[in-house]
C-alpha positions in Angstrom: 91.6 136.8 80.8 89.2 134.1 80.7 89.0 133.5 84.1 88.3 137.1 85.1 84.4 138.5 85.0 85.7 141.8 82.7 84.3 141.4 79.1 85.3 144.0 76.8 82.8 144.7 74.2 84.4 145.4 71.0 80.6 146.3 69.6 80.6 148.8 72.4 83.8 150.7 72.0 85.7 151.9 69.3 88.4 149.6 67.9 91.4 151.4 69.4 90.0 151.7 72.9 88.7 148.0 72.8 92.1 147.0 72.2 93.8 149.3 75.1 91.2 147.7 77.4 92.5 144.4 76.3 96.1 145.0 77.0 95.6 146.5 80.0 93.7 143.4 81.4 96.4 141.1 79.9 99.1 143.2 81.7 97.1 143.3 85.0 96.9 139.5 84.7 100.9 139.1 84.4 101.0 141.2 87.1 99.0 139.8 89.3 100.5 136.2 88.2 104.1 137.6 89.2 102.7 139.1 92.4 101.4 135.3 93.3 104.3 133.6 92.3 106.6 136.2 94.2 104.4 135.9 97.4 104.1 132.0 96.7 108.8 132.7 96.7 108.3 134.7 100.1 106.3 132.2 101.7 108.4 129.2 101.0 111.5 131.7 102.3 109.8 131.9 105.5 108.9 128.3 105.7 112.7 127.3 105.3 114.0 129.9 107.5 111.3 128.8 109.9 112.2 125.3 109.7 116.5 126.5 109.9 115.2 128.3 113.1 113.3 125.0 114.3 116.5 123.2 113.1 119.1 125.7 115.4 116.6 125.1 118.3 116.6 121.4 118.3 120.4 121.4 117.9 120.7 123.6 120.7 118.2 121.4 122.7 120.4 118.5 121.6 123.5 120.2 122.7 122.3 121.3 126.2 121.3 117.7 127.2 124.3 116.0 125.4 126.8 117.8 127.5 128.4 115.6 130.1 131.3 117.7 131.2 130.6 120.1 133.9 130.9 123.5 132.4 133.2 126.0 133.4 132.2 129.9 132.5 134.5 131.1 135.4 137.7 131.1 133.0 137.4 132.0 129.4 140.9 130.5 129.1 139.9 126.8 130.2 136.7 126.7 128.0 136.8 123.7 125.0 134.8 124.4 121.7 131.9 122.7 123.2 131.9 125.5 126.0 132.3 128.4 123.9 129.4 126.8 121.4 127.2 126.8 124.3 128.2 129.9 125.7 127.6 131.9 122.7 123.8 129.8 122.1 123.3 130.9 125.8 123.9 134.2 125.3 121.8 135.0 121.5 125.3 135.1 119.8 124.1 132.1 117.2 125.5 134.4 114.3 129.1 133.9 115.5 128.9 130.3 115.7 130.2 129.9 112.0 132.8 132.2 113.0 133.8 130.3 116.0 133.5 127.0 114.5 136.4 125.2 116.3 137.6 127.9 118.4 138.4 127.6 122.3 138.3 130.3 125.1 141.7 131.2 125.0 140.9 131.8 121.1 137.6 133.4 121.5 139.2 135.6 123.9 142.2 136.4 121.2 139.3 137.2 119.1 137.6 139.6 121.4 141.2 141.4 122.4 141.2 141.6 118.7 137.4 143.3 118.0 138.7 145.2 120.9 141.6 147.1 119.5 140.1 147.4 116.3 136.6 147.5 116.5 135.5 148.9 113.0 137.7 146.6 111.3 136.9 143.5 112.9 133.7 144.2 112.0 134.0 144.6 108.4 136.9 141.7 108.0 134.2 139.4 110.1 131.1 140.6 108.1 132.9 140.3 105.1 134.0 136.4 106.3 131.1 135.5 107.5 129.2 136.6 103.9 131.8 135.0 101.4 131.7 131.3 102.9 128.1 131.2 105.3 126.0 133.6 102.6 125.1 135.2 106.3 125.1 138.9 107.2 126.2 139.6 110.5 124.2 142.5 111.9 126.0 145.5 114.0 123.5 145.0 116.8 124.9 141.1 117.0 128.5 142.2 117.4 127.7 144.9 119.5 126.1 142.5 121.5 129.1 139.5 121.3 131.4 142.6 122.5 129.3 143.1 125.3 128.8 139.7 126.8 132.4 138.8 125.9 133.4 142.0 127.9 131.8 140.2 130.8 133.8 137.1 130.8 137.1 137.9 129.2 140.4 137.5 130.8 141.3 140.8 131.5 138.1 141.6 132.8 138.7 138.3 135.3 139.0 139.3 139.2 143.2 138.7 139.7 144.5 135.8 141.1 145.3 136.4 144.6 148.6 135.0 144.5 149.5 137.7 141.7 147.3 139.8 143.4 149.6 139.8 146.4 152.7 139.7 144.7 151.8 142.9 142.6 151.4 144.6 146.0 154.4 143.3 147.6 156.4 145.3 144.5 154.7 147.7 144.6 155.0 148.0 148.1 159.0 147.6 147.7 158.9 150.5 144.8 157.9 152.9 147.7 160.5 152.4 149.7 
């Protein structure tokens, strides 16, 4: 109350009124303390996720030029961790890599045939996993998007061998006859 230009004249106003002009300054001032301390709590939330975001970025930086392997997106199946990591940074999945911590194609892709039979509860089992041990939310726009580019690359979406290819024809061909 000091530091604020209102002066409440007790000489100029009756006793009760002086004194509800008082509290009401005194509660403004808590409330504008709380409202700076609660801005001064948002702003150090954005600095941290700022600097987690920074943090993600230089890792992924790190992990683009520290691969030595040649890559191979053609077959989900013959992907390492280190390919599906990259995969999933490459394509704005960065919310799954908890999830997939230590998973390889042929597991990713278990998980997708998974998300794809039961898509609702996938969603809630891996919302629910990735909440109780990352603290994260995983939004429904992120796993909408994780089915869709996984649709793109998973095994059974893979063009067919052409030796089985060929075989499936030849019995087929024999079923006619």
């Amino acid at each position: 109350i000091l530091g604020t230009r209102m002066y409440i004249d007790f000489g100029t106003y009756d006793f009760d009124k002086a004194i509800q002009l008082l509290e009401n300054e005194i509660r403004l001032q808590k409330k504008k303390r709380k409202d700076a301390k609660e801005v001064a709590k948002m702003e150090k939330k954005i600095e941290i996720d700022n600097q987690n975001k920074k943090n993600v970025n230089e890792e992924i930086e790190s992990h683009h030029n520290g691969i030595e392997e040649a890559m191979n997106f053609d077959n989900i199946l013959n992907w390492n961790e280190n390919v599906v990591r990259d995969f999933l940074m490459r394509k704005n999945l960065s919310d799954f890599l908890p999830l997939c911590h230590g998973i390889n194609g042929n597991e990713l892709n278990n998980l997708y045939d998974m998300c794809r039979n039961n898509s609702a509860l996938m969603y809630d089992a891996l919302t629910s996993e990735l909440l109780k041990l990352h603290d994260k939310f995983l939004p429904i726009s992120t796993y909408l998007h994780f089915m869709s580019r996984l649709g793109a690359v998973c095994a059974d979406n893979l063009p067919l061998n052409p030796l089985i290819y060929r075989k499936y024809l030849e019995e087929y061909l024999h079923d006619d006859e």
